[in-house]
PABAZA-972562 format. One line per field, with one value per residue (C-alpha): residue number from 1; residue in one letter; x, y, z. Coordinates in steps of 0.5 Angstrom, whole numbers, m for minus. Layout:
N
titor <- NUM:...
drenke <- A:...
u <- X:...
v <- Y:...
w <- Z:...
//
This chain:
560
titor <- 1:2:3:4:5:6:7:8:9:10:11:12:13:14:15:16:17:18:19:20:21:22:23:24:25:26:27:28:29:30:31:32:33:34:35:36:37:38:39:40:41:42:43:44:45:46:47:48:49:50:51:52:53:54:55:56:57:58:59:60:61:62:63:64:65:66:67:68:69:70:71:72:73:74:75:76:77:78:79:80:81:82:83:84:85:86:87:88:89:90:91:92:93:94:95:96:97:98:99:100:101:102:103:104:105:106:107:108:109:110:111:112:113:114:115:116:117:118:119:120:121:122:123:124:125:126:127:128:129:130:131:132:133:134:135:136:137:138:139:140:141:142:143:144:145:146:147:148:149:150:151:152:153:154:155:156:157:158:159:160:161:162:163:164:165:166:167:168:169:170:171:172:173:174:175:176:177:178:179:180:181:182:183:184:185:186:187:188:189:190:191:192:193:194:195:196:197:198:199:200:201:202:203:204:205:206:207:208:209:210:211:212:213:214:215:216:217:218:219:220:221:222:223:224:225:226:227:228:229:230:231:232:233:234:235:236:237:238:239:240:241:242:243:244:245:246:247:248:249:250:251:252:253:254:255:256:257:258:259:260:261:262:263:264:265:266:267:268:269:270:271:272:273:274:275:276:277:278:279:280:281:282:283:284:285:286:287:288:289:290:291:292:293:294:295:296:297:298:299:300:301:302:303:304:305:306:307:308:309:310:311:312:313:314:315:316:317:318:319:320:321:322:323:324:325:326:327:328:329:330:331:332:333:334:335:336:337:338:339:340:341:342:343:344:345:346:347:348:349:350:351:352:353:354:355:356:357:358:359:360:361:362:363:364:365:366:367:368:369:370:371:372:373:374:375:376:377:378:379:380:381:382:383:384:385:386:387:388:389:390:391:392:393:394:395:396:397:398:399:400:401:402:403:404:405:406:407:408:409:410:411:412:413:414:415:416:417:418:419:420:421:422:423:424:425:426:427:428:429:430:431:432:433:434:435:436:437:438:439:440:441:442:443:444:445:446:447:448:449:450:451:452:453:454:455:456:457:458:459:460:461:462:463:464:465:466:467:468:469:470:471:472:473:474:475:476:477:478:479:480:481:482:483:484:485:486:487:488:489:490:491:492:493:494:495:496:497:498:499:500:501:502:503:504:505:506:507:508:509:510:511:512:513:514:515:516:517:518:519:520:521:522:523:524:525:526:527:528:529:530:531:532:533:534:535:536:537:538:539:540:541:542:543:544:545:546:547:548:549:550:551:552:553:554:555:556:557:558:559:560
drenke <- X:X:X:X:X:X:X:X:X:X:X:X:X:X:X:X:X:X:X:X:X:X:X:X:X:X:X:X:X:X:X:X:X:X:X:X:X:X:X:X:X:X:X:X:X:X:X:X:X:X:X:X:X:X:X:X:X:X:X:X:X:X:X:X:X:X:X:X:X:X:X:X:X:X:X:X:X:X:X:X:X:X:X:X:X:X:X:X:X:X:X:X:X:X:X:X:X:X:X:X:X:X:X:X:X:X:X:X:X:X:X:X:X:X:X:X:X:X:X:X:X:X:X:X:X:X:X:X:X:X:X:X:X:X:X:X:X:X:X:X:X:X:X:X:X:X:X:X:X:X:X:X:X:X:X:X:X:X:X:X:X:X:X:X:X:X:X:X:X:X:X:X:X:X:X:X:X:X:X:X:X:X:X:X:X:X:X:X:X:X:X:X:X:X:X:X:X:X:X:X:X:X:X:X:X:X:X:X:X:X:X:X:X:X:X:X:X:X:X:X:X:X:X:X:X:X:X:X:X:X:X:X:X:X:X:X:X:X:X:X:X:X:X:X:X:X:X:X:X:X:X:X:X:X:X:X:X:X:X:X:X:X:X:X:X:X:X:X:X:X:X:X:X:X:X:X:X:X:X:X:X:X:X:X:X:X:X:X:X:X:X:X:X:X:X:X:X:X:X:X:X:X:X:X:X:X:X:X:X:X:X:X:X:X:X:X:X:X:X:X:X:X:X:X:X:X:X:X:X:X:X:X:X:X:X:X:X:X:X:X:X:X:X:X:X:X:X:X:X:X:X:X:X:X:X:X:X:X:X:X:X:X:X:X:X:X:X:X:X:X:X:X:X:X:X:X:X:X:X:X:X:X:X:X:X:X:X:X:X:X:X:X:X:X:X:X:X:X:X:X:X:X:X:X:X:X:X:X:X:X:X:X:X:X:X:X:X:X:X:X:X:X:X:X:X:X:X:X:X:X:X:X:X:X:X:X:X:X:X:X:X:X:X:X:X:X:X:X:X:X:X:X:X:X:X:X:X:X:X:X:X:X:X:X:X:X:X:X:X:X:X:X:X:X:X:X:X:X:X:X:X:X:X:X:X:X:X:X:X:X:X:X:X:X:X:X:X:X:X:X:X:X:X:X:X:X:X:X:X:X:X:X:X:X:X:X:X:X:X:X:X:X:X:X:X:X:X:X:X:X:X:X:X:X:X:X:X:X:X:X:X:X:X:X:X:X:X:X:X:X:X:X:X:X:X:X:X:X:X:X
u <- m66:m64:m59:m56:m47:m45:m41:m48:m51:m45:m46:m54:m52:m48:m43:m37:m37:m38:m30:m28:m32:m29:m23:m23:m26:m20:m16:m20:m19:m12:m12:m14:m20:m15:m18:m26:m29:m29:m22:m20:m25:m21:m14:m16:m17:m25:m29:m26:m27:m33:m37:m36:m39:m45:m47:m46:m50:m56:m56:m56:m61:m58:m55:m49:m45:m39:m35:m31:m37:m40:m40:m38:m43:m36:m41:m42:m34:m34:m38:m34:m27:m21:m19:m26:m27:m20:m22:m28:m26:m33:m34:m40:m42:m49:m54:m61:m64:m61:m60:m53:m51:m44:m41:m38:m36:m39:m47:m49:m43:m48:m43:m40:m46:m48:m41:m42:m49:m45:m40:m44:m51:m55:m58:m55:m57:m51:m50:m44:m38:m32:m26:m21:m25:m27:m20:m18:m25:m22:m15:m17:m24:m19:m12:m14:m17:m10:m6:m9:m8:m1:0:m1:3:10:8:9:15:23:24:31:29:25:30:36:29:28:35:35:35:34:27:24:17:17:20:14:9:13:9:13:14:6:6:11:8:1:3:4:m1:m6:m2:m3:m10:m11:m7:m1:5:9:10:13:16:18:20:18:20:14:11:11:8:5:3:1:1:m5:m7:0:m3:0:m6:m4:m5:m3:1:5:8:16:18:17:20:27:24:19:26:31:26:25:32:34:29:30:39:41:46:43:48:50:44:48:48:43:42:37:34:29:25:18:12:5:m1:m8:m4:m1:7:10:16:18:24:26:30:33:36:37:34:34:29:32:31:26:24:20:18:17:11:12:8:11:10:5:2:m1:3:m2:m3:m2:m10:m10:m6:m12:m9:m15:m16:m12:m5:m6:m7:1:3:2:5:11:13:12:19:23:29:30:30:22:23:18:18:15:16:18:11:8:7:14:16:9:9:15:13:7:11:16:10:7:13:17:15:19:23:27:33:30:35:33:38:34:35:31:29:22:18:20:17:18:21:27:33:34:40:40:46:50:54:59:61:62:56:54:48:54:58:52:50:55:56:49:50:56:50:46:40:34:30:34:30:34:32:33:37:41:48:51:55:48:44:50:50:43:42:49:45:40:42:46:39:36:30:31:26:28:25:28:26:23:17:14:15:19:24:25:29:32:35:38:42:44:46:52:48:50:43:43:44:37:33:35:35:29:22:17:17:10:10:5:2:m2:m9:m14:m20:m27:m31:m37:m41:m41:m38:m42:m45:m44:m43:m36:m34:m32:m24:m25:m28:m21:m17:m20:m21:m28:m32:m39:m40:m41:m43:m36:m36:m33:m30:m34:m32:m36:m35:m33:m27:m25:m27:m23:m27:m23:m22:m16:m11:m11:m6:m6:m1:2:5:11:12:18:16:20:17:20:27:29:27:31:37:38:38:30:28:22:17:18:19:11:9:11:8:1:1:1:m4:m1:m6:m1:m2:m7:m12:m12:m13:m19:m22:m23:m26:m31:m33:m33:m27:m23:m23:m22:m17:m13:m12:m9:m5:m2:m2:m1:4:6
v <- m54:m52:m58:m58:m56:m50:m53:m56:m49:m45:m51:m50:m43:m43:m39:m45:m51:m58:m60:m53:m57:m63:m60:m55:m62:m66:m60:m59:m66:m66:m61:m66:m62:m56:m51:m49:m51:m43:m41:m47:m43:m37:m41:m44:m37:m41:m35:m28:m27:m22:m27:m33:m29:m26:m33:m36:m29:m31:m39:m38:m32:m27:m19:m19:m13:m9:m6:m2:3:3:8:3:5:6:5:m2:m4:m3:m7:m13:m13:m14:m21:m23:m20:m23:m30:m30:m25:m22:m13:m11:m6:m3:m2:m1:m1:m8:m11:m12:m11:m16:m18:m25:m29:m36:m33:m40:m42:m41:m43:m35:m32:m34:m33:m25:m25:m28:m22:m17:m19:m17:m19:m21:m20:m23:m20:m24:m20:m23:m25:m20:m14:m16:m17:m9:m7:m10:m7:0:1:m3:1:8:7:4:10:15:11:10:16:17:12:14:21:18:14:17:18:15:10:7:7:4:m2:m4:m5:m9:m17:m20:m18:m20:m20:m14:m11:m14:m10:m3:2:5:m2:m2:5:5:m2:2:7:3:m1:5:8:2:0:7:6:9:10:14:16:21:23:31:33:39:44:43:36:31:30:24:25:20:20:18:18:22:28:28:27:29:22:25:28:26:28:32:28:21:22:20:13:12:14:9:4:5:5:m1:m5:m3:m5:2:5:8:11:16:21:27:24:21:13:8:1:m3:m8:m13:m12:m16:m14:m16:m23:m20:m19:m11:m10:m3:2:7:14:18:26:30:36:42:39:31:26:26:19:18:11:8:2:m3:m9:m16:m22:m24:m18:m20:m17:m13:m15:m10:m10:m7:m1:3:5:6:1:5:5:m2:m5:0:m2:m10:m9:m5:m12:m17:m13:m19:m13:m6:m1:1:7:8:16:20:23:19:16:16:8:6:1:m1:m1:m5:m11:m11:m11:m17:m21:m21:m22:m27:m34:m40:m40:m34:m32:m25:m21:m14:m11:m6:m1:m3:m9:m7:m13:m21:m24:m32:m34:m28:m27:m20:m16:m11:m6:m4:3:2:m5:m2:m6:0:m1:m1:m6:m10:m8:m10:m17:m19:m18:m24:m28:m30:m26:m25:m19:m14:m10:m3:0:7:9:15:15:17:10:5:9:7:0:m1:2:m2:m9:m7:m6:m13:m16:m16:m13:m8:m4:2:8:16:21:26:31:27:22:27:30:23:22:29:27:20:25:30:24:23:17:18:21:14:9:12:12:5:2:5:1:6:11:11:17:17:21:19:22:21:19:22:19:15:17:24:28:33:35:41:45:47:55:58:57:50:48:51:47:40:42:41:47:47:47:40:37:34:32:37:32:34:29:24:19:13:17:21:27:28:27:22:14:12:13:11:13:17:15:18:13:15:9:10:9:10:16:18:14:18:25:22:21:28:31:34:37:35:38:35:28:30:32:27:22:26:25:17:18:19:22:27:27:33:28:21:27:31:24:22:28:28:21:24:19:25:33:39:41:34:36:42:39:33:37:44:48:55
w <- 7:13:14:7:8:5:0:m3:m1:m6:m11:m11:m11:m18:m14:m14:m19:m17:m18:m14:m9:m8:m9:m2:1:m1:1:8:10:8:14:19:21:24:18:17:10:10:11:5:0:1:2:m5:m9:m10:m6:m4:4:3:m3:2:8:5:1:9:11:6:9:16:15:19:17:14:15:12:18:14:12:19:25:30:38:43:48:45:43:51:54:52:54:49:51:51:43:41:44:39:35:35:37:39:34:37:44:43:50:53:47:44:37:36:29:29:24:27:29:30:35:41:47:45:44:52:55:52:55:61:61:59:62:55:51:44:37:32:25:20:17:15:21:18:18:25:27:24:28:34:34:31:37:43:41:40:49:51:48:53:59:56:55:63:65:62:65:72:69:68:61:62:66:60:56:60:61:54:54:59:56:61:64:57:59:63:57:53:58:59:57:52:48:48:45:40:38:39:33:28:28:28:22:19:20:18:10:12:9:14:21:23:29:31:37:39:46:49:45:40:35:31:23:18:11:9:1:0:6:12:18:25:29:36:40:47:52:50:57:53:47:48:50:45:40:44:43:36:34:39:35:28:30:30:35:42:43:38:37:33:27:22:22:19:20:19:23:22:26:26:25:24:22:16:17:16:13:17:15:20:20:25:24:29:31:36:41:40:34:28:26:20:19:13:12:7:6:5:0:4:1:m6:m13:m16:m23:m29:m30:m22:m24:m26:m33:m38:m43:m49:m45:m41:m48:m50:m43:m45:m52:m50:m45:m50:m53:m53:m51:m50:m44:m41:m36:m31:m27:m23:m17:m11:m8:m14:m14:m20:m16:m16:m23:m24:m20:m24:m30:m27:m25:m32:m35:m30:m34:m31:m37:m37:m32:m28:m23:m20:m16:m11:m6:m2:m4:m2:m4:m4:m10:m11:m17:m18:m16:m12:m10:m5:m6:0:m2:5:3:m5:m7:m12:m18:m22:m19:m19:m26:m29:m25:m26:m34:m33:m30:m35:m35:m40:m36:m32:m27:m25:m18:m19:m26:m21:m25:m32:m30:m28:m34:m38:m37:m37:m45:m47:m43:m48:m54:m53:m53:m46:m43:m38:m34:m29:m25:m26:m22:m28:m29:m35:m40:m46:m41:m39:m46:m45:m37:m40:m46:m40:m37:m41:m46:m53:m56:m61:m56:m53:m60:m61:m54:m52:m53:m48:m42:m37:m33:m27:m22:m15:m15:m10:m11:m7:m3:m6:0:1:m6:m8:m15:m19:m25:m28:m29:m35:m32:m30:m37:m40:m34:m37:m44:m45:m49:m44:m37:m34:m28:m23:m16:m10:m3:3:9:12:18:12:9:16:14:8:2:m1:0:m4:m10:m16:m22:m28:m34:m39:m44:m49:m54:m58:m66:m72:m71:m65:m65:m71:m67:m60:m66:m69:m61:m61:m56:m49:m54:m61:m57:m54:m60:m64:m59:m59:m67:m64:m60:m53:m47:m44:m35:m35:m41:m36:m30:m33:m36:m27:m27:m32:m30:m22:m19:m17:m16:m20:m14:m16:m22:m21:m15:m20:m27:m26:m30:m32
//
């Protein structure tokens, strides 16, 4: 039993069949032995990273454990020094007398247990967890020490210096190892491993400070020294393609960073300041990145199923809105992938292009060079298409385009910047769009909102108040959760988003009212008649089910 492969192990097992098996030898071999059985598993879409990891922890007989939800010991993570945990991928975790705790993803590899005793003359006790987990451990426990010696390394140096030093081509490998380099490299890593969509950069008189925003709040990752803030700003901005030398007016630019193996698509903005330029760094993640699927975008059952058959709409307009961040962008891509089969033409025209997807033709609009949404638009339109998508609908002229591509037998999808699904029919009218042309092209409008979901680990039961039940809408107190915080969450009481929808499909019903001119509340009442779930419904059903808070609620859906 000991002896027997892990493919055989996974057949017994029943978590792969016997042909999935023969298909990842067939692809192992074709690798000439470069790849391990496990890596083509989860190359193969076979098993996920995790599943893998555990059924090997439960073959080998050792602990398996899942590093993103444990307090990793400091005192362990420093016994073993950084080039050594990369060379192996593994991260000490634990210390208990003269035994440590290491998490590798190959605890039967004896030759790396003993060059680890060697190194820190402990004994060693392996536990199993997955390699990309151990490589964000590895980056997040090692990076956030270098920070401070860094941070006294540029005191000691000239802010100017620096500058003139990361513009100097030739001295590449001193460039590679100067103390700036290092940090600004340091500070995205960090904010990503941290999930963060932005950094910013803000100078002060006396310091820089360093914020993410992490789940839409913006959380205070550091603050340097004032002295090396120029530095830091003439590296991102020469990185990023900007001109180092003109600091009075705003720039932008974008450049792509490693980390942790996966490929960062990083977007950078400079305005100047009274105490120097802010910079605000924006984080994307590339293709290598999976699309989400439209089942992943944690619509309930009701509006996944109006979603689905507002796309098998052969043409007409979807718009999706809501304010920036909240996940259209998103939204549409899942739309695209769901809808983009190899027998139809799809062409987007984005600003920003965010995400490259394989199989659709995408145009980035260039403003300076007159590459506008309209000058795209009505060119695409000569192109043959069968699916347009439409970055941002911004003006009467690109909103105009849409509809009349619309009406001549296209789809279209597109974003608008509007509060609610109803008031998204009354802005394309005020806009400048013929009321008729809306009621006749429009299929369905999905407004979404972000609501950040509590920690499992640390929310805390209680009873509703008499104005609670009013805010939810329910006749008698129930039990909801309250965030707390905890070593899991960072102390926030929330890990993660997910969205609430309000989905407006345009019946007969509502074509008619959009027609005669109504107003935002004929549209909404209309749509409840249908059976619409407005914002404040999809929030207040998290709520009772203990996904999210009342504050959440009030914070996503409040109005007066």
């Amino acid at each position: 039993m000991r002896n027997e492969r892990i493919g055989d192990y996974l057949v017994s097992e029943g978590l792969i069949t016997e042909e999935q098996l023969q298909k990842v030898l067939t692809a192992q071999k074709e690798s000439n032995g470069t790849k391990k059985f496990g890596d083509v598993v989860v190359e193969l879409g076979v098993m996920s990273e995790t599943n893998f990891t555990k059924a090997l922890a439960g073959k080998l007989n050792v602990q398996y454990v899942d590093l993103e939800n444990i307090e990793i010991n400091t005192e362990a993570v420093n016994k073993i020094p950084e080039a050594l945990a990369r060379k192996h991928t593994v991260i000490a975790i634990n210390i208990t007398g003269k035994r440590l705790t290491v998490a590798t993803n190959d605890p039967v590899n004896f030759i790396v247990l003993e060059d680890i005793k060697v190194s820190t003359g402990m004994d060693t006790r392996p536990v199993l967890a997955t390699t990309s987990a151990i490589n964000k451990a590895i980056g997040k426990c090692y990076s956030m020490q270098n920070v401070d010696s860094l941070t006294d390394e540029l005191a000691a140096m000239n802010g100017g210096d620096l500058g003139n030093m990361a513009a100097d081509k030739e001295a590449q490998d001193r460039v590679e190892n100067a103390p700036i380099v290092k940090l600004a490299t340091t500070i995205i890593e960090n904010s990503y491993r941290a999930d963060a969509t932005d950094i910013h950069i803000e100078p002060f008189e006396k310091y820089t400070r360093i914020r993410i925003r992490v789940n839409g709040d913006l959380v205070e990752l550091m603050n340097i020294s004032s002295a090396v803030h120029s530095a830091l700003t003439t590296r991102l901005k020469l990185i990023s393609g900007m001109n180092i030398a003109e600091k009075r007016i705003p720039q932008d630019g974008r450049f792509t960073q490693v980390v942790d193996g996966t490929t960062l698509d990083v977007r950078v903005s400079s305005l100047p300041m009274v105490h120097g330029e802010k910079i605000v760094i924006r984080i994307l993640s590339t293709g290598q990145i999976a699309l989400r699927k439209i089942t992943d975008l944690g619509m309930s059952d009701y509006n996944y199923q109006l979603f689905e058959s507002m796309l098998r709409v052969p043409h007409g307009v979807i718009l999706v809105t809501g304010p920036t961040g909240s996940g259209k962008t998103t939204t549409l891509y899942a739309a695209l992938g769901e809808i983009a089969k190899p027998n139809v033409n799809v062409v987007t025209v984005e600003d920003p292009v965010e995400k490259a997807i394989d199989g659709i033709n995408q145009c980035q609009v260039n403003q300076k060079a007159g590459m506008t949404f309209a000058a795209a638009l009505r060119s695409i339109l000569r192109q043959d298409p069968d699916i347009v998508m439409i970055g941002e609908m911004r003006d009467t002229e690109t909103a105009d385009i849409g509809i009349r591509a619309a009406i001549t037998g296209h789809l279209v999808l597109s974003t608008l910047h509007t509060n609610d699904a109803a008031s998204t029919v009354v802005r394309l009218v005020d806009m400048g769009v013929a009321p008729y042309m809306v009621a006749t092209s429009l299929i369905g409008v999905i407004a979404q909102r972000l609501v950040k979901v509590l920690c499992p680990e640390c929310k805390t039961p209680r009873m509703t108040t008499a104005e609670e039940n009013e805010l939810i809408g329910i006749p008698e107190s129930i039990q909801i959760y309250d965030p707390v915080g905890c070593p899991v969450c960072n102390n926030t009481g929330y890990r993660g988003r997910t969205a609430i929808h309000e989905i407006i499909h345009c019946t007969a019903k509502v074509s008619q009212i959009i027609a005669a001119g109504g107003g935002k509340e004929d549209i909404e009442k209309a749509a409840k008649a249908n059976g619409t779930k407005l914002l404040r419904d999809n929030a207040s059903e998290l709520v009772q089910a203990g996904q999210t808070s009342i504050d959440e609620l009030v914070r996503t859906t409040f109005t007066v």
